[in-house]
PAKE-534149 format. One line per field, with one value per residue: residue in one letter; residue number from 0; z, x, y of N, C-alpha, C, O in turn. Coordinates in nm, 4 decimals, padded with zeros to 6 digits. Atoms other than C-alpha are relative to their C-alpha. Example, Ala and Ser with C-alpha at 12.3 -4.5 7.8 and 13.67 -1.06 7.14 Angstrom:
residues 2
residu [a/s] $
num [0/1] $
npz [00.0000/-00.0060] $
npx [00.0890/-00.0820] $
npy [-00.1190/-00.1190] $
capz [00.7800/00.7140] $
capx [01.2300/01.3670] $
capy [-00.4500/-00.1060] $
cpz [00.0000/00.0730] $
cpx [00.0900/-00.0770] $
cpy [00.1200/00.1090] $
opz [00.0665/00.0899] $
opx [00.1936/-00.0261] $
opy [00.1181/00.2198] $
This chain:
residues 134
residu [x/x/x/x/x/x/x/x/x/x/x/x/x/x/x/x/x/x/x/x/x/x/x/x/x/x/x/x/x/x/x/x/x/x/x/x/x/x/x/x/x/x/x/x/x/x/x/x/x/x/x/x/x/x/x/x/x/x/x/x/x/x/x/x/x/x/x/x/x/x/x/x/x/x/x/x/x/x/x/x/x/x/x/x/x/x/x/x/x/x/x/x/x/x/x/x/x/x/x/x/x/x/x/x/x/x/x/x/x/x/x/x/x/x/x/x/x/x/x/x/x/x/x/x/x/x/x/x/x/x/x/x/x/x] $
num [0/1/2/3/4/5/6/7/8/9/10/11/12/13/14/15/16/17/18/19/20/21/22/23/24/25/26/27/28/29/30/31/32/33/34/35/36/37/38/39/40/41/42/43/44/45/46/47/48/49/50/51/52/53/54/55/56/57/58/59/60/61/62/63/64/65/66/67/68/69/70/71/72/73/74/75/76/77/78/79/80/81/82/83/84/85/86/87/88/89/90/91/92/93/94/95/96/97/98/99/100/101/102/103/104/105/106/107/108/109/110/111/112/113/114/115/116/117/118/119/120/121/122/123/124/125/126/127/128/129/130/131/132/133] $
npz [00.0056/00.1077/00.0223/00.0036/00.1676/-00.0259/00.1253/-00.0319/00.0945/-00.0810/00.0035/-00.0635/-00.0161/00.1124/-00.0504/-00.1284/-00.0422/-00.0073/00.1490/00.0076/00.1226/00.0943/00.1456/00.0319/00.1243/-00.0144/00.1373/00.0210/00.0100/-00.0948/-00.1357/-00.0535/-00.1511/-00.0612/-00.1256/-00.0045/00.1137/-00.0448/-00.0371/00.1458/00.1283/00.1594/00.1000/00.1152/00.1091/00.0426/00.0129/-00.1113/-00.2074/-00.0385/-00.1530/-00.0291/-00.1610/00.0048/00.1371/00.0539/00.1354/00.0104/00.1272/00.0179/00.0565/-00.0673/00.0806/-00.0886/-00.1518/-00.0161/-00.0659/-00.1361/-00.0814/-00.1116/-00.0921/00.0545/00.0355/00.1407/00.0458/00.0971/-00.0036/00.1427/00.1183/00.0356/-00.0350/00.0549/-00.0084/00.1200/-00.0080/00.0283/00.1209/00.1115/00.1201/00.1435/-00.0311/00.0004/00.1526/00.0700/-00.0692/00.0394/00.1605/00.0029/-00.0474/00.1047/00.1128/-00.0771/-00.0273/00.0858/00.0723/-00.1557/-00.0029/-00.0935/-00.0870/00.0331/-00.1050/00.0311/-00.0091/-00.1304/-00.0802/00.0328/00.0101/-00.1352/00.0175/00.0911/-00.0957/-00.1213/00.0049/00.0513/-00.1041/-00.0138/00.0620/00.0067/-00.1504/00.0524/00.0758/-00.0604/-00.1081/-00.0662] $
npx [00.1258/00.1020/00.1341/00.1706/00.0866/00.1432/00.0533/00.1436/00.0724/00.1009/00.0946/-00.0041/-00.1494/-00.0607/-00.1330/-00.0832/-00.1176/-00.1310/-00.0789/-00.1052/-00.0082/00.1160/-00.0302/00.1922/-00.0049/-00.0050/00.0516/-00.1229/-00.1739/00.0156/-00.0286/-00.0804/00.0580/-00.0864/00.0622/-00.0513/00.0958/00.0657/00.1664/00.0448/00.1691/00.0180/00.0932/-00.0686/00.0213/-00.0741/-00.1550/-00.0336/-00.0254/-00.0496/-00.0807/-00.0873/-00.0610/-00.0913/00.0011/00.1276/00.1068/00.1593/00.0180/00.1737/00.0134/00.0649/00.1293/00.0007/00.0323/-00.1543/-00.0738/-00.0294/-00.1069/00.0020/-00.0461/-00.0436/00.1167/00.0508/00.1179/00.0597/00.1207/00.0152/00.1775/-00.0008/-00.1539/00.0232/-00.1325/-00.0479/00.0173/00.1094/00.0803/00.0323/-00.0761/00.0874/00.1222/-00.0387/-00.0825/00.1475/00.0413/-00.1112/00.0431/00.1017/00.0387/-00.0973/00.1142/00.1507/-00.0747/-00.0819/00.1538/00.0716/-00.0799/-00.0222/00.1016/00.0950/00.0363/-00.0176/-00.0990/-00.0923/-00.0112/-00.0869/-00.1034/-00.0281/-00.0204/-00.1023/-00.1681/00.0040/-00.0389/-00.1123/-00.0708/-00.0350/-00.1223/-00.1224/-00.0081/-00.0455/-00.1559/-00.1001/00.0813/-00.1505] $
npy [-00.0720/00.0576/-00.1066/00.0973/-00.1012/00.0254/-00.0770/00.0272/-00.0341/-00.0721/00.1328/00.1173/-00.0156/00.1095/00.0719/-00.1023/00.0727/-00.1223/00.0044/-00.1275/-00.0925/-00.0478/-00.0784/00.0121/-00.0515/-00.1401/-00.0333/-00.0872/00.1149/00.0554/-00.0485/00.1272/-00.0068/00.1303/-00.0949/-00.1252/-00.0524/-00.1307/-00.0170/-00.0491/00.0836/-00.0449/00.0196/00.0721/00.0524/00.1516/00.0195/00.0932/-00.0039/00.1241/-00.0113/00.0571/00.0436/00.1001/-00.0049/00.1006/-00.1033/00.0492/-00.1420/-00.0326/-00.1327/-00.0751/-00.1322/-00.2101/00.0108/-00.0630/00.0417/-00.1115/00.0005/-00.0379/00.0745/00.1258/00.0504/-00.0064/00.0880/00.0359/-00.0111/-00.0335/00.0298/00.1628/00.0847/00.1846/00.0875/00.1089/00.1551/00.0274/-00.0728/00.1181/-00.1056/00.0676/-00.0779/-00.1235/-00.0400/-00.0785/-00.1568/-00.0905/-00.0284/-00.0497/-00.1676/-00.0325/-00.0481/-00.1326/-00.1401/-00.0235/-00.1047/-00.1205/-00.1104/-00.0461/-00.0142/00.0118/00.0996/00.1275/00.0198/00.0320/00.1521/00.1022/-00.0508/00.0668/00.1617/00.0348/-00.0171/00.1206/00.1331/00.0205/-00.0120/00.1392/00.1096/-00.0308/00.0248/00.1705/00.0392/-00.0541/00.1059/00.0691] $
capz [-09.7375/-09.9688/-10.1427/-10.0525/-10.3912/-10.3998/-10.7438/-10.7162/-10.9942/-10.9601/-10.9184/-10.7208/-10.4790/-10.7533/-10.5490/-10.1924/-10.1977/-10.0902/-10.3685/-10.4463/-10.7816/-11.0026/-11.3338/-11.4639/-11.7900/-11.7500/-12.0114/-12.0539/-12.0566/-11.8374/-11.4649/-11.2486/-10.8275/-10.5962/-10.1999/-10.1136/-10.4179/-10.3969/-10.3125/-10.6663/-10.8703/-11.2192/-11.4867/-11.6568/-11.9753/-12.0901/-12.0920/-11.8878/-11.4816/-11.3605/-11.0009/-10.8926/-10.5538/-10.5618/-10.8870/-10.9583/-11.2257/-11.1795/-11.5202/-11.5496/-11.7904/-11.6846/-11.8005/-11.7330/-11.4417/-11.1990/-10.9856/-10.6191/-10.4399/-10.0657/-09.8500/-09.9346/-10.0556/-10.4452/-10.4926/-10.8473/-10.9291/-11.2963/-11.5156/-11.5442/-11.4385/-11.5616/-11.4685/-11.7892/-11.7065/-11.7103/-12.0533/-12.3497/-12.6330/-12.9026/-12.7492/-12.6982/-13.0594/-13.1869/-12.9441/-13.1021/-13.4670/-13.3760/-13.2295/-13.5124/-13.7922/-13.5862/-13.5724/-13.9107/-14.1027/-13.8038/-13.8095/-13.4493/-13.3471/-13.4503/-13.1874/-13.0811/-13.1386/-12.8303/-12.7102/-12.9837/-12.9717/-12.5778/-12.6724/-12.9158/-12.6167/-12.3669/-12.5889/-12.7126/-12.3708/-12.3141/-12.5407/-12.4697/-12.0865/-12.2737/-12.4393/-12.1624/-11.8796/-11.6206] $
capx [19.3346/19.0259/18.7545/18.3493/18.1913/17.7909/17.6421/17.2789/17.0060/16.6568/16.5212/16.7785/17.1173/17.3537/17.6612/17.8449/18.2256/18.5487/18.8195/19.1306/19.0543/18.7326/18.7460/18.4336/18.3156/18.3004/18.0940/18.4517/18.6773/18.7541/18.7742/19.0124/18.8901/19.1993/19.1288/19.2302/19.0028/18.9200/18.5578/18.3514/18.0130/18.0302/17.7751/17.8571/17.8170/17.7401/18.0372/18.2368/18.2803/18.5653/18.6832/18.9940/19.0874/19.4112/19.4905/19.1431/18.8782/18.5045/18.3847/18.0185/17.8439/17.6650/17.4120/17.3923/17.3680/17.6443/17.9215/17.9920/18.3141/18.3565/18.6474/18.7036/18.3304/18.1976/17.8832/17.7274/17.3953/17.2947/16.9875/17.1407/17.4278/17.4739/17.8207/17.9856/18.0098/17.6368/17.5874/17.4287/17.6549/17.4169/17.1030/17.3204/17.4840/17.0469/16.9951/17.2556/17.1454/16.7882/16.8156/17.0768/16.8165/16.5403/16.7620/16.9130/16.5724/16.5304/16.6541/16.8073/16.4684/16.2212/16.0428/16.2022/16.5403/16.6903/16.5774/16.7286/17.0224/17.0295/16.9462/17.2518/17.5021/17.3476/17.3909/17.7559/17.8465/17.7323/17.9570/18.2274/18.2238/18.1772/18.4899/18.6958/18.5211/18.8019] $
capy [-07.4132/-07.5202/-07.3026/-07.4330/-07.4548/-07.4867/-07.4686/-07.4600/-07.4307/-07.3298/-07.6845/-07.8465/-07.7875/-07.9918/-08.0053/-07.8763/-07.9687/-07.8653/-07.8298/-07.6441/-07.4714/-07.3896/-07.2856/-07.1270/-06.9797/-06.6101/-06.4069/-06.1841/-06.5371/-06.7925/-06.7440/-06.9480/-06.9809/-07.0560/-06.9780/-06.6496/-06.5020/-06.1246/-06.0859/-06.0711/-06.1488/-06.1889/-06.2909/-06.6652/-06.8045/-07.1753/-07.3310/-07.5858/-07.5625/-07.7884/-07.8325/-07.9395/-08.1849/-08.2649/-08.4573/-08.5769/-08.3506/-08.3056/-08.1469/-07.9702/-07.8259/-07.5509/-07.2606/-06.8794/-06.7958/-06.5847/-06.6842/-06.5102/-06.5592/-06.4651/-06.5434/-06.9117/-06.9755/-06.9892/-07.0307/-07.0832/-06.9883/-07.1059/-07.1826/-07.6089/-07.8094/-08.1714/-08.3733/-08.4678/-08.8303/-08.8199/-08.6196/-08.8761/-08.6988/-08.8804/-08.6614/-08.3473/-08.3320/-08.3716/-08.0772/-07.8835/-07.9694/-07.9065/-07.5318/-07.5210/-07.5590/-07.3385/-07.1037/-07.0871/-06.8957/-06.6259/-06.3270/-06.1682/-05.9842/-06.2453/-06.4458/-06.7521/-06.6462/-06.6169/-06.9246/-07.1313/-06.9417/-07.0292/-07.4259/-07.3828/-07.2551/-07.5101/-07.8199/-07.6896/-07.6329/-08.0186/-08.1595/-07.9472/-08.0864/-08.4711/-08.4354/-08.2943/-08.5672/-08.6713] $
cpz [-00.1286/-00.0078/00.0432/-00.1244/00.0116/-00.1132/00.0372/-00.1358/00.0368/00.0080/00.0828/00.0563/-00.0783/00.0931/00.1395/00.0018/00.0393/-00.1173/-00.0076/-00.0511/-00.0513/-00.1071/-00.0591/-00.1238/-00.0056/-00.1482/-00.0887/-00.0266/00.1142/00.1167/00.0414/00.2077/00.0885/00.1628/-00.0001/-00.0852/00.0192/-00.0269/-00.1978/-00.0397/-00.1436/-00.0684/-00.0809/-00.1108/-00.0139/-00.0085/00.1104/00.1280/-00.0063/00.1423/-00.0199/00.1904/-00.0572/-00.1777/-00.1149/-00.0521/00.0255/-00.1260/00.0279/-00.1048/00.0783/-00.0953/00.0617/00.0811/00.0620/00.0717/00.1262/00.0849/00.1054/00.0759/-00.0814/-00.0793/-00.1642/00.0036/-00.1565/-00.0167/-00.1649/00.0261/-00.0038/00.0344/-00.0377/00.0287/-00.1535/00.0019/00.0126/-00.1450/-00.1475/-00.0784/-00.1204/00.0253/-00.0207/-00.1247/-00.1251/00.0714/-00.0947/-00.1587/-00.0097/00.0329/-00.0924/-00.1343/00.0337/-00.0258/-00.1519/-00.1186/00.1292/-00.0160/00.1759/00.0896/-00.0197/00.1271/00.0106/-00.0127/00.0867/00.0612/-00.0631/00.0284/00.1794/-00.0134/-00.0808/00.1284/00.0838/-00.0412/-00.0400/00.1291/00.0924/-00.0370/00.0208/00.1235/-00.0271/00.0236/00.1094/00.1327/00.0853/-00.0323] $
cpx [-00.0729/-00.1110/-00.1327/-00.0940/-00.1293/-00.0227/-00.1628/-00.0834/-00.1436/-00.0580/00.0304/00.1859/00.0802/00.1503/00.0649/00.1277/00.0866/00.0952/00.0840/00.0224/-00.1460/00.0392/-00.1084/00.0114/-00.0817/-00.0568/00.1067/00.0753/-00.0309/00.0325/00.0946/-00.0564/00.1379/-00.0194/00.1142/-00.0809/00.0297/-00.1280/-00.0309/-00.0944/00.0638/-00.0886/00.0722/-00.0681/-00.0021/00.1033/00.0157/00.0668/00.0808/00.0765/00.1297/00.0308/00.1286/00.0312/-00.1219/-00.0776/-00.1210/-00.0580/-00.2042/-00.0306/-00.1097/-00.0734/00.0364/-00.0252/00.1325/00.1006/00.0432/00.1391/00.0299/00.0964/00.0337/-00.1371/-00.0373/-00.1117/-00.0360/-00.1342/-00.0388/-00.1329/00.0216/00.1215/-00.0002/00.1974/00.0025/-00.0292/-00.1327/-00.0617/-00.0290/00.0666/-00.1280/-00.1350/00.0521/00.0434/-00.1902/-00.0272/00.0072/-00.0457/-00.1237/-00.0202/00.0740/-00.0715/-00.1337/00.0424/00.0700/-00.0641/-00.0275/00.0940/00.0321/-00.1142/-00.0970/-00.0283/00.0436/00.1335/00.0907/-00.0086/00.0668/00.1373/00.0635/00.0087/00.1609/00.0934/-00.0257/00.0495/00.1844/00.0905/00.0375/00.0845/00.1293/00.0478/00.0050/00.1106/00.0831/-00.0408/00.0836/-00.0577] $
cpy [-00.0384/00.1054/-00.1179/00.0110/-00.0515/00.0240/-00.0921/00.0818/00.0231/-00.1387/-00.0849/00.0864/-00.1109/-00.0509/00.1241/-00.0555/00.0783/-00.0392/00.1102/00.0659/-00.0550/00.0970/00.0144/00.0925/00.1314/00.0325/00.0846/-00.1361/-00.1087/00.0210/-00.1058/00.0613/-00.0309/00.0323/00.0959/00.1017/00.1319/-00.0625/00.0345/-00.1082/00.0003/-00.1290/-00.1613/-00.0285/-00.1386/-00.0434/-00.1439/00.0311/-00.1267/00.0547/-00.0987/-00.0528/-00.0691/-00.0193/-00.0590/00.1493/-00.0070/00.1089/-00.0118/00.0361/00.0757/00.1261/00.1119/00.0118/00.1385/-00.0807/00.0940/-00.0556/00.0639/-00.0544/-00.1271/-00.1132/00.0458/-00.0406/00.0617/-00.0243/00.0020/-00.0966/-00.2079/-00.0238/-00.1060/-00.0567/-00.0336/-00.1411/-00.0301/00.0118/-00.1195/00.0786/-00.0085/00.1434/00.1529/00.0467/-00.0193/00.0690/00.1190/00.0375/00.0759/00.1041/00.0496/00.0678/00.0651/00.1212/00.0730/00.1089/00.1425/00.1190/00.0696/00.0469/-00.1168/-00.0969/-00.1091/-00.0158/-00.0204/-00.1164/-00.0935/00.0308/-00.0549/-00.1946/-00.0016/00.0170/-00.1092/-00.1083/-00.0108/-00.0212/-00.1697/-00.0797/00.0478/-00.0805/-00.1354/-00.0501/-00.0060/-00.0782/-00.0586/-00.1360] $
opz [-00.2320/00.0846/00.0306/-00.1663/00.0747/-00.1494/00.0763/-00.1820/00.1571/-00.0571/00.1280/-00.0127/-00.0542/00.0947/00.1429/00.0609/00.0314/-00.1888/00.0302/-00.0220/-00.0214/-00.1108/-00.0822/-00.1540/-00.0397/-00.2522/-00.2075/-00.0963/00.1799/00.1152/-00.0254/00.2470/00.0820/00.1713/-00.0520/-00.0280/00.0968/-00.0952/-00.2806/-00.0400/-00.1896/-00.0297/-00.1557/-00.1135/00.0144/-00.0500/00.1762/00.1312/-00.0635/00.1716/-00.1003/00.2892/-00.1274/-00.2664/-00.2268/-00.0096/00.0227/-00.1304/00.0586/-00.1601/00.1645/-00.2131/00.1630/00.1294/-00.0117/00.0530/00.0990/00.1555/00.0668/00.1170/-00.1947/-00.1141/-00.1913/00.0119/-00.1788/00.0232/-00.2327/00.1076/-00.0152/00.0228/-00.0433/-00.0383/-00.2157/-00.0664/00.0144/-00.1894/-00.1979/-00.0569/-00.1824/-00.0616/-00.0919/-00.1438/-00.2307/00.0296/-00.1350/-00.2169/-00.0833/00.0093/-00.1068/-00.1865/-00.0425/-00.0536/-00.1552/-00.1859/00.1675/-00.0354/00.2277/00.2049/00.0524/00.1838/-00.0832/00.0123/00.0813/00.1251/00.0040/00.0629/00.2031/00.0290/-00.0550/00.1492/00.1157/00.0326/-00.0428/00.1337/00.1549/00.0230/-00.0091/00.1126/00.0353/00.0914/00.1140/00.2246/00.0384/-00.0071] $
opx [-00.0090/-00.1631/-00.1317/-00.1630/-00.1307/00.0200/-00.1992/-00.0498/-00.1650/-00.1625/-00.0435/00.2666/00.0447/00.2087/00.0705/00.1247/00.0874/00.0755/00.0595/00.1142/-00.1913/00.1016/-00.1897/00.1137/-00.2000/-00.0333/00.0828/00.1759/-00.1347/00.1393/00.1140/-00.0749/00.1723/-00.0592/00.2255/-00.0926/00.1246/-00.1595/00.0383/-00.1015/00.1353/-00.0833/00.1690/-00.1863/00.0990/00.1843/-00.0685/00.1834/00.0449/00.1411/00.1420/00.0444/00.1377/00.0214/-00.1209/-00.0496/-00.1644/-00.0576/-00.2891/00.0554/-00.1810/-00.0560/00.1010/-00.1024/00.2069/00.0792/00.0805/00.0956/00.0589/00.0639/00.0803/-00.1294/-00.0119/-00.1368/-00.0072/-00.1852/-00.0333/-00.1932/-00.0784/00.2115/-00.1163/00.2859/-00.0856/-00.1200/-00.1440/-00.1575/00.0692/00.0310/-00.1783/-00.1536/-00.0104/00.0407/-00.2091/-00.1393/-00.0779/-00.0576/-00.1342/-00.1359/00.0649/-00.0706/-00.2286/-00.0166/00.1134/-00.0003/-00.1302/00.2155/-00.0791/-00.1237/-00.1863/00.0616/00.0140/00.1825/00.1850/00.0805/00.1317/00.2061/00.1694/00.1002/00.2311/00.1785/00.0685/00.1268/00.2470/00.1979/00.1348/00.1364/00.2251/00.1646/00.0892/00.1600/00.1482/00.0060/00.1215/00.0066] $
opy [-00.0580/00.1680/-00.2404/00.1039/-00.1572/00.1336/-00.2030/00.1908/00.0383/-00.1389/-00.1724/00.1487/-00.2263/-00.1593/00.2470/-00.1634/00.2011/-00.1375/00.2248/00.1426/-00.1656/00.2030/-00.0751/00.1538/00.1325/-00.0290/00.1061/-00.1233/-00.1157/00.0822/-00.2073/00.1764/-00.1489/00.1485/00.0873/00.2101/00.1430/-00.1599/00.0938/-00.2311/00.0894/-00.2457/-00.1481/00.0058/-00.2029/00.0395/-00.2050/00.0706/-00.2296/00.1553/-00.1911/00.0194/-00.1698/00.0655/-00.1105/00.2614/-00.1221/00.2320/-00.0955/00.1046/00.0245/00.1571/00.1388/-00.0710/00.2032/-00.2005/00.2081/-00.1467/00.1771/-00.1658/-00.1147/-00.2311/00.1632/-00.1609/00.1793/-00.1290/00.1047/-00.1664/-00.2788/00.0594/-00.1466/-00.0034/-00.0929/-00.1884/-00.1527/-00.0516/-00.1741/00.1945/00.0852/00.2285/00.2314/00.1682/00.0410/00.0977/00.1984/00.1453/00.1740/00.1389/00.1715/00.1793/00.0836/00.2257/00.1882/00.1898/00.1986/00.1143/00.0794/00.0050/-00.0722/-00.1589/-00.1831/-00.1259/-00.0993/-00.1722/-00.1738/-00.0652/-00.1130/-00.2652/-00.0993/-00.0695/-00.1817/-00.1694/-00.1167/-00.0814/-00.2120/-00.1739/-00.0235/-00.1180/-00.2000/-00.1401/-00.1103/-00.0110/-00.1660/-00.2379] $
């Protein structure tokens, strides 16, 4: 038996496969998917998404968004997805610096913060998914 995983963003369906584990980045921790699931939503966090077929790896990174589990179905509903094996590291590590030093003069309420503070989890979440790239 195989879970159906769908992660879809608001711009584009990114991927439909079957696969025997998902591991996703829960705003509490990391989640693990295997079929059989209990039924359940929950809220994710930037971070890295990786499926498992077999003994082969597909790593993501991925954006906020939630995750829904049904039966043997996952779908994934975030803000960005990008395959590792696509991610330029060089571009993502000046992302990272640049919402880094936006962010570093700002205080929590001031305009502007949350968004760098979001560029900072998106590009860390890129490189984390680099590194870890089957």
């Amino acid at each position: 038996m195989q879970l159906h995983l769908s992660i879809v963003t608001p711009t584009a369906d990114v991927l439909e496969v079957e696969c025997d584990e998902v591991d996703a980045p829960g705003v509490n921790g990391e989640l693990g998917f295997l079929p059989g699931h209990v039924a359940l939503i929950t809220a994710l966090k930037p971070g890295v998404l990786t499926l498992t077929l077999g003994s082969k790896r597909r790593i993501f990174a991925v954006g906020s968004g939630f995750a829904e589990v049904e039966g043997n179905q996952v779908r994934v509903l975030t803000e960005s997805c990008e395959e590792a094996s696509t991610i330029d590291r060089a571009r993502a590590q000046a992302a990272l610096q640049k919402a880094q030093a936006a962010v570093k003069d700002l205080s929590p309420d001031a305009p502007g913060y949350t968004e760098q503070t979001r560029r900072i989890a998106r590009a860390e979440a890129r490189l984390q998914a680099s590194e870890r790239k089957a």
